[in-house]
MMTF fields as JSON, N, C-alpha, C and O atoms, coordinates in Angstrom:
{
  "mmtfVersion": "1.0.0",
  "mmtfProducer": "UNKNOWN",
  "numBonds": 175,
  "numAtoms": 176,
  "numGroups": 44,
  "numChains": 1,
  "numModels": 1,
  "chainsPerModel": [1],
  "groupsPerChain": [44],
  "chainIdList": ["A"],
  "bondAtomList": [4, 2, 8, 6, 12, 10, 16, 14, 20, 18, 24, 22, 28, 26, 32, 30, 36, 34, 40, 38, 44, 42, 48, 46, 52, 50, 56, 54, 60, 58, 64, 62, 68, 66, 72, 70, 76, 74, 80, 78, 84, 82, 88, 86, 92, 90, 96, 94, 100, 98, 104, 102, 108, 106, 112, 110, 116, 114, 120, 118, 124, 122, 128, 126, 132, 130, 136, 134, 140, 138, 144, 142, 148, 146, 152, 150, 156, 154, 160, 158, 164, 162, 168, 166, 172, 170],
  "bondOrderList": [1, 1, 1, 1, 1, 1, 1, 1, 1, 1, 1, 1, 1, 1, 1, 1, 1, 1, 1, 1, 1, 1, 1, 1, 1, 1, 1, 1, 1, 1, 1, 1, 1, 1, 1, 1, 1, 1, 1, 1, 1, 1, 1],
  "groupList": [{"groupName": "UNK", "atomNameList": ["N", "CA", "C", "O"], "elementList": ["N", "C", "C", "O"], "formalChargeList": [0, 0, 0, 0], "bondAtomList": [1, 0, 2, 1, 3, 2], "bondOrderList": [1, 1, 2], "singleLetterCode": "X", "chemCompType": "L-PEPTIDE LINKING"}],
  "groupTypeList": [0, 0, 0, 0, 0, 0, 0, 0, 0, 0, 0, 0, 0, 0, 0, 0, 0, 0, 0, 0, 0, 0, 0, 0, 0, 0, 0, 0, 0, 0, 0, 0, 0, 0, 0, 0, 0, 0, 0, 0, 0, 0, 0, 0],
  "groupIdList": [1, 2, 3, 4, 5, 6, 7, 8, 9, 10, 11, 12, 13, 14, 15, 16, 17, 18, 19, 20, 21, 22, 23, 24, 25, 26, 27, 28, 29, 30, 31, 32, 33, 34, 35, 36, 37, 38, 39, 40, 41, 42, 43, 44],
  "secStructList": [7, 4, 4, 4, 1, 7, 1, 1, 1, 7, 7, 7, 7, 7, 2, 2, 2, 2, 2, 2, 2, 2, 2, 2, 2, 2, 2, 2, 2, 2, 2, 2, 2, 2, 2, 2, 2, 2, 6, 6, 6, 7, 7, 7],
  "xCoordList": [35.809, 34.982, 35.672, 36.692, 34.98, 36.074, 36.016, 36.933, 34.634, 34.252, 35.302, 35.441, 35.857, 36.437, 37.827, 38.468, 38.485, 39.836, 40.177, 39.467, 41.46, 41.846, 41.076, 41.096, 40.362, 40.151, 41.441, 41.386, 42.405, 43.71, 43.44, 43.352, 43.356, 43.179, 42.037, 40.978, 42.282, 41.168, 40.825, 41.015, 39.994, 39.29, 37.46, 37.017, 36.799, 35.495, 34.573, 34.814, 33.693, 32.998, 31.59, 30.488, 31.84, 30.73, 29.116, 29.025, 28.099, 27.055, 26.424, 25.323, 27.337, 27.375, 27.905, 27.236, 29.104, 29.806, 28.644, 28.161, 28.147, 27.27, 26.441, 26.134, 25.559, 24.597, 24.901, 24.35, 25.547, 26.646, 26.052, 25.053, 27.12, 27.288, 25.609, 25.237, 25.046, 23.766, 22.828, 22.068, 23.143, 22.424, 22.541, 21.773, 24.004, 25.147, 24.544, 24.13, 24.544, 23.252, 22.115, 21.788, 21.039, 19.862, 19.764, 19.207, 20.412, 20.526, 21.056, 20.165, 21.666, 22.235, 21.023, 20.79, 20.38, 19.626, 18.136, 17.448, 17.975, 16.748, 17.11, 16.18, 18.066, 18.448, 18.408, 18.239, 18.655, 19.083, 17.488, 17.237, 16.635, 14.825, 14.541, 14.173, 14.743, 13.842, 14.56, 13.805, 15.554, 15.922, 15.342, 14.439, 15.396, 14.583, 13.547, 13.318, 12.591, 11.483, 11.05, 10.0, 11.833, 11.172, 11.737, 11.327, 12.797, 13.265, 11.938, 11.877, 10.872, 10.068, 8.89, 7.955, 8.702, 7.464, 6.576, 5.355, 7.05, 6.547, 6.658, 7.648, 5.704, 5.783, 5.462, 4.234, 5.657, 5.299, 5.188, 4.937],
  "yCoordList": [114.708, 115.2, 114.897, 115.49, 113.802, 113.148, 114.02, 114.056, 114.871, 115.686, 117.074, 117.706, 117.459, 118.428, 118.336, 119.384, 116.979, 116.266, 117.04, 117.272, 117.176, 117.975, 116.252, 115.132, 116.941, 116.102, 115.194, 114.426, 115.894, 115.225, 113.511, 112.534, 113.436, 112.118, 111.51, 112.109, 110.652, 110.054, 108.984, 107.99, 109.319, 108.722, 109.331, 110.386, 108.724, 109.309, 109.418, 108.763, 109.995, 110.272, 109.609, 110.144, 108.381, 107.774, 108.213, 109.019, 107.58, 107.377, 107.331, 107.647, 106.943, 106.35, 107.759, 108.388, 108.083, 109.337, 110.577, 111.048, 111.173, 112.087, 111.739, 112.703, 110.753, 110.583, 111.34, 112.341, 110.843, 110.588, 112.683, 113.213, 113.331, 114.74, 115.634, 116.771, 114.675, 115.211, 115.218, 116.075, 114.158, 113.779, 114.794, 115.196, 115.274, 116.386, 117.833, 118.548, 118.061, 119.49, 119.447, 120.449, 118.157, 118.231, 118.478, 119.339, 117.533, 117.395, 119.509, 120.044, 119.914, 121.108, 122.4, 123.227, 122.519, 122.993, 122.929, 123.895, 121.86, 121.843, 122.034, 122.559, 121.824, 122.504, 124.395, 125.271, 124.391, 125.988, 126.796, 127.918, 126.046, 126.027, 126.408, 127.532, 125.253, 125.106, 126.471, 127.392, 126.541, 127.721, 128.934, 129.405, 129.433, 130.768, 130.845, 131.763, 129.773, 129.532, 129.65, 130.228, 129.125, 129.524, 130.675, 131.115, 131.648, 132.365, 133.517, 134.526, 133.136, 133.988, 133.785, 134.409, 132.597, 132.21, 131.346, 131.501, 130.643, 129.752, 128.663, 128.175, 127.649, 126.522, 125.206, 125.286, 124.288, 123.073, 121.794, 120.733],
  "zCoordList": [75.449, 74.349, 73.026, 72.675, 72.195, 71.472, 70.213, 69.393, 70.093, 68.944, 69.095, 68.048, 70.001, 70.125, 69.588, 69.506, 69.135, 69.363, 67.482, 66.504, 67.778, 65.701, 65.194, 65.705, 63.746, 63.11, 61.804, 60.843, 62.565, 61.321, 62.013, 61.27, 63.279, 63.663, 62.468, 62.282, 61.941, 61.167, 61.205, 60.504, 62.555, 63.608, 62.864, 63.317, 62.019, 62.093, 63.08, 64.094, 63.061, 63.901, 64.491, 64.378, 65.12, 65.266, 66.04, 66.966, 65.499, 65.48, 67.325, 67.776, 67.837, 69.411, 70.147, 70.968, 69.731, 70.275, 70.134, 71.164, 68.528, 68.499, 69.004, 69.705, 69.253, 70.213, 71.677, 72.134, 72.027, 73.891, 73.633, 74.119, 72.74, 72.91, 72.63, 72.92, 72.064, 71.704, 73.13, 73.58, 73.527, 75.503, 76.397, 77.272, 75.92, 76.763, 76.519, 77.432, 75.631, 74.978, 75.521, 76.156, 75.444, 75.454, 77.385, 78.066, 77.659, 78.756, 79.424, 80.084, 79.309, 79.6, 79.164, 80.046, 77.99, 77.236, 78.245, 78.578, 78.496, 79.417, 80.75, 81.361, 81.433, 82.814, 82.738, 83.586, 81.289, 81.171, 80.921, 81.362, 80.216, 80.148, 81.326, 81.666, 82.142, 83.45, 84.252, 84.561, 84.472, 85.287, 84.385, 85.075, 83.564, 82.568, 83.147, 83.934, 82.845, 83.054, 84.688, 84.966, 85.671, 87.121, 87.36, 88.435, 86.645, 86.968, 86.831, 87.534, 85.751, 85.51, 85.85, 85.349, 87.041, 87.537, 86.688, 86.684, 86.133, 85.213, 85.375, 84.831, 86.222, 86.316, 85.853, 85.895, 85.525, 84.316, 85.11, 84.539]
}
C-alpha cells in the first residue's frame, strides 16, 4: 500500500497507484453493500 508509506519519501503520488487503491475501496465497499443488504433480505 504505497499510499500508506511516510510521505517524507518524495515519491508523489501517482495517478495509476490512486486508481489501484480506489478499485481496493470500491471493490471492498460493495462486498460490504451486498452483505448489509442480504443480511436484510434484499435482493438485486
Amino acid at each position: 500500500m504505497e499510499l500508506l508509506l511516510p510521505m517524507r519519501r518524495q515519491n508523489p503520488i501517482t495517478l495509476q497507484n490512486l486508481h489501484k487503491f480506489d478499485t481496493l475501496i470500491n471493490l471492498y465497499s460493495i462486498e460490504k453493500r451486498e452483505f448489509f443488504l442480504s443480511k436484510r433480505g434484499i435482493n438485486f
